[in-house]
N, C-alpha and C positions, 0 to 999 in steps of 0.2 A: 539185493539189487539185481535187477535182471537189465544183460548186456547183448545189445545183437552180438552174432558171433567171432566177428573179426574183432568186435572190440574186447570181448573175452578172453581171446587168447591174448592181448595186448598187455589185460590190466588186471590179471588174475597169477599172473608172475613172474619173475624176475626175468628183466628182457637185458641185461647189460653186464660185462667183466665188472669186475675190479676199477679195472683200469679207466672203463668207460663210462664208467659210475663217475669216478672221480674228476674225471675231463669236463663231463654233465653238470658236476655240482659249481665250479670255476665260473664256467658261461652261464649259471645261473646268478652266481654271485657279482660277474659283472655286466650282467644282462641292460639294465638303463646306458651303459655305454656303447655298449654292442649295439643298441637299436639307434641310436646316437651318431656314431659313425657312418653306419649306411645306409641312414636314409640321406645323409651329406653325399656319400658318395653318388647318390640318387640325384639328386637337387643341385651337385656341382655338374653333373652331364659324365660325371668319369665312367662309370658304370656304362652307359651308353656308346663313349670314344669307343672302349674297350670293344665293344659289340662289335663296332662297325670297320673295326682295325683288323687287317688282315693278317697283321706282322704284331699284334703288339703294340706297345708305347713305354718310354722310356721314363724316366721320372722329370728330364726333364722338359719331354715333349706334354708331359699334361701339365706341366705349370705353364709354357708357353698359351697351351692351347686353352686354361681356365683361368690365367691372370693368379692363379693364387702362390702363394709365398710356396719356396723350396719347403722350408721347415712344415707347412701346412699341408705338402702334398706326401713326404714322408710319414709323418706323423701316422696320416690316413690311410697311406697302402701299406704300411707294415701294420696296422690293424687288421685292415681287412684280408690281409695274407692267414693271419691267426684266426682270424672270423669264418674262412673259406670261401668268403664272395671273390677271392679272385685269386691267380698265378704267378709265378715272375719264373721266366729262364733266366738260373744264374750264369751263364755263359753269356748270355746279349745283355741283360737287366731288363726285358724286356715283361712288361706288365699283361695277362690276359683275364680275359672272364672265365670265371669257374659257372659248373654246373646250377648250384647255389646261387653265384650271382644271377645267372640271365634267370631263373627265375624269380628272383627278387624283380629284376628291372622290368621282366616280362609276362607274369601273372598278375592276372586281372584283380584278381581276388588281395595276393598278396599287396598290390598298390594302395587299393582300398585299404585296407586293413591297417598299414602305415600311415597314409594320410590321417584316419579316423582316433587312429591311438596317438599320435602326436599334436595334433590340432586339441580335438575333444579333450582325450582324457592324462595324455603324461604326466601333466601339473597337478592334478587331482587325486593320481595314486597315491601322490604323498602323501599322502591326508586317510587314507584304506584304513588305516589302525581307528582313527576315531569315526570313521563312519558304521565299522563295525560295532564297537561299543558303543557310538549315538543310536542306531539303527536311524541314520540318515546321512543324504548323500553331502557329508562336508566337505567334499573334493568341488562340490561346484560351485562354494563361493567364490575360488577365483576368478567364476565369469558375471554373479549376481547374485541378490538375495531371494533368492528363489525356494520354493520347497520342495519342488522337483526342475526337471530342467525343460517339461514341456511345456509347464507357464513362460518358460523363461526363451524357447525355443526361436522365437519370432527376432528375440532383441540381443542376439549371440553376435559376434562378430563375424562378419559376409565369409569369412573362409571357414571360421567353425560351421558355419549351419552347409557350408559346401561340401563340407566334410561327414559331415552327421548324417547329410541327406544321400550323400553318398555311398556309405556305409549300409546306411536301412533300404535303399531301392536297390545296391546291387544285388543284396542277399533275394531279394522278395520277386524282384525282375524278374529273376531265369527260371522259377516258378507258375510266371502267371502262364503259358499259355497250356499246360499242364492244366491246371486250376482251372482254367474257362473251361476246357472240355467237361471236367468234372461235372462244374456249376450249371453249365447248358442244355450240356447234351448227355450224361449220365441224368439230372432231373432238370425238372421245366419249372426254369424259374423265369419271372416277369417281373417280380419286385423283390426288391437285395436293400437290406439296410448294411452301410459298410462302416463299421465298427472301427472305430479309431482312422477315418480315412487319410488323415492328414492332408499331403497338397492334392487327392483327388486322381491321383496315379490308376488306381484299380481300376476304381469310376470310368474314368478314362476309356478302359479296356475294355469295362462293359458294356459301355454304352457303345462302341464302334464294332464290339462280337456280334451285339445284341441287339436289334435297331429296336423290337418293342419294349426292351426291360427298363425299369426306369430306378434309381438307382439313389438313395438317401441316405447324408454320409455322419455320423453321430462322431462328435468331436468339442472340446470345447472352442468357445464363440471366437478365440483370438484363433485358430486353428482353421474354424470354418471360412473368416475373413482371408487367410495365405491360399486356402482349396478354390474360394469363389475367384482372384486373383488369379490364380493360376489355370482355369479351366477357363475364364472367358474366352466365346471368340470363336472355342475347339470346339469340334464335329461333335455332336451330341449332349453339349452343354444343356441344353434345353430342360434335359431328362436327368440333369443332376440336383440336387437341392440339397441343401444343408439343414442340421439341428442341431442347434448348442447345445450343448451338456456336460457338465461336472460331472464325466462317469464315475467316481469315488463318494458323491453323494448317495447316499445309501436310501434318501427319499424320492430321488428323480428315476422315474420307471422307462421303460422304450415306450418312444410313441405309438398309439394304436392307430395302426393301419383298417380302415374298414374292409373288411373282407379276408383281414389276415397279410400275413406278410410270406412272401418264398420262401425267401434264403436270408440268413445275416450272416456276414462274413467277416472274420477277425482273423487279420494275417498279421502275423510280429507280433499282436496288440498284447494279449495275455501277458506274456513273459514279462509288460511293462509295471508289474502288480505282484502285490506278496501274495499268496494262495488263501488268505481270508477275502483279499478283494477279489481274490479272480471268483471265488463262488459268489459275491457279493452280486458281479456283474452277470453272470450266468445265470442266476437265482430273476434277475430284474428282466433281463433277456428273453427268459422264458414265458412272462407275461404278454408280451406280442406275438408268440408263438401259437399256432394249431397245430393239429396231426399229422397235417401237411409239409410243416415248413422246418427246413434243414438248418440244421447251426454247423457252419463250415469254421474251426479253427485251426490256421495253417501257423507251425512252428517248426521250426529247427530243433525238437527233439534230441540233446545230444545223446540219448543211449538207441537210436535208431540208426546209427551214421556206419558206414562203410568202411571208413579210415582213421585211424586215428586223428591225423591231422585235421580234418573236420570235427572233431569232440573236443580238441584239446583248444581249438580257436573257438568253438563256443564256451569252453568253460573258464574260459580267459574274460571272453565278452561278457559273465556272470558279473564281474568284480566292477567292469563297466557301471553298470546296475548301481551296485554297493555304493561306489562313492561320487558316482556324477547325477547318474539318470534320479535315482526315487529311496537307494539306501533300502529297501526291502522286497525287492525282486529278483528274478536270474532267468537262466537259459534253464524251463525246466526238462525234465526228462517224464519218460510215458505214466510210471506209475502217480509222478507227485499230478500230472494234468488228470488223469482217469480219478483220482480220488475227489480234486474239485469239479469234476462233471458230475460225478456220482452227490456229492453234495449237495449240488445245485438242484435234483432232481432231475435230471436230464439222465439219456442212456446212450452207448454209442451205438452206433449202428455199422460202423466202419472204417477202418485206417489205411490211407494211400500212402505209402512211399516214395522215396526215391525220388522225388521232383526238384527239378533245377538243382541246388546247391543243396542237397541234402534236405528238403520238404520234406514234413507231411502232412496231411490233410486228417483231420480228425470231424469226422461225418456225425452231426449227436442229433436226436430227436426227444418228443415227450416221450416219458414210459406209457406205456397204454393201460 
């Protein structure tokens, strides 16, 4: 396994005493509670009081101030005291935010990723054990009979799909203007076929970068129906257009473009497939391709990451996969992607880093 370098020193040996071993294994053991309690203290505004408190709060000024019972506010700050989201002076009693907390309550990243795991998937993990032995995602019958969750994705309930959509545009957002540059003005692209587009986001992006590029977004047809929805209206609709497709049928090819096609672009998509599909669609991909035209796929990579903390919340967001999303996909890393490019028949030509939240851009062409 080969590891950028920060993450090598991270996971090649032992980082913790005795002691902090054993502390680590505790918070693992009661970890569904631990995420339990403070997101409540999220959702009650306590976390927030604390923020904005100059002095503090008392236990019984946040019962006042949130309506909720004595026992229910004890309860939860002598939790989150052990948690470290927050402080108490035992001389006043006086409650504060720790370091921990305000970024719980105050990264971006981290909100999302709370919203996403307790809407989407909490309910679901339970189920992890037979999704693995099924090799399918049994965690998301508890929202339908679905055989993945992006047939099912359209008829999710209004705060899960707030949630999901949430989760998949924060990550992919702070990449894109990264990515245009890439797409535009490192090669000259006019016609982008965009690969799994969902609601039309990217599109979106190109067609306002770009005023001649015209831009066709491959999805299946309940998928393309939420994209056409959501672009109506918007500044360079015109130049967006949809094609249904079951990318998992192994008979349906990309459509041929006369003249050839630029660019196709698959950001997040990949990772949504076990590595027999992703060459399956790479292999299909390649039929609309010339000598010309760039396969852009942008993933979160986690053996390319800076921090551990970004590796360890992708490889968290794997299990995601396992028992909600499709039950045989993950976050992959650079060698398992290079193996299905090479499979596909395709070559790379190039890998950008470092974009928005940990991107990167995997640049492939025909072999010659």
């Amino acid at each position: 396994m080969k590891l950028f370098p920060d993450l090598e020193k991270l996971y090649t040996r032992e980082r913790f005493t005795a002691r902090e071993a054993q502390d680590r294994a505790e918070f693992i053991a009661w970890g569904p509670i631990v995420f339990q309690v403070s997101r409540l203290m999220i959702k009650f505004g306590i976390l927030e009081m604390l923020r904005e408190s100059d002095e503090g709060m008392t236990r019984e000024e946040i019962c006042q101030a949130t309506g909720l019972s004595d026992y229910a506010v004890k309860c939860m700050t002598e939790a989150s005291l052990c948690i470290g989201t927050i402080l108490v002076d035992t001389e006043t009693d006086r409650f504060t935010l720790s370091k921990t907390g305000w970024f719980l309550l105050n990264d971006h990243a981290t909100r999302v990723n709370v919203d996403f795991n307790h809407d989407v998937n909490y309910e679901g993990w339970f189920r992890l054990e037979e999704s693995f032995k099924e090799n399918r995602p049994v965690g998301l019958e508890h929202f339908g009979n679905w055989p993945t969750v992006y047939e099912g994705l359209s008829e999710l309930p209004s705060q899960v799909q707030k949630s999901w959509f949430g989760f998949d545009h924060f990550y992919s957002d702070s990449s894109f203007p990264e990515a245009l540059e890439i797409i535009f003005k490192k090669h000259n692209t006019r016609s982008l076929y965009d690969v799994g587009g969902n609601t039309g986001k990217w599109a979106l992006q190109c067609v306002n970068y770009d005023k001649d590029v015209e831009v066709t977004i491959l999805d299946l047809p309940q998928q393309i129906q939420m994209m056409e929805e959501n672009v109506k209206g918007k500044n360079g609709c015109e130049r967006i257009k949809g094609f249904g497709i079951d990318l998992l049928d192994k008979n349906r090819n990309f459509p041929q473009r006369v003249g050839g096609i630029d660019a196709i672009w698959m950001s997040q998509f990949l990772d949504c497939f076990s590595m027999d599909e992703i060459v399956s669609i790479l292999t299909r991909a390649k039929t609309a391709m010339t000598d010309s035209t760039r396969l852009y796929i942008m993933e979160t990579l986690w053996d390319r990451q800076r921090f551990g903390t970004a590796a360890f919340c992708l490889t968290m967001t794997s299990l995601y996969f396992t028992a909600i999303a499709n039950g045989n996909s993950k976050m992959y890393n650079t060698e398992d992607m290079e193996k299905c490019i090479h499979d596909a028949g395709l070559t790379i030509e190039q890998i950008y880093d470092g974009l928005g939240q940990g991107h990167s851009i995997i640049v492939c062409k025909l072999i010659n």
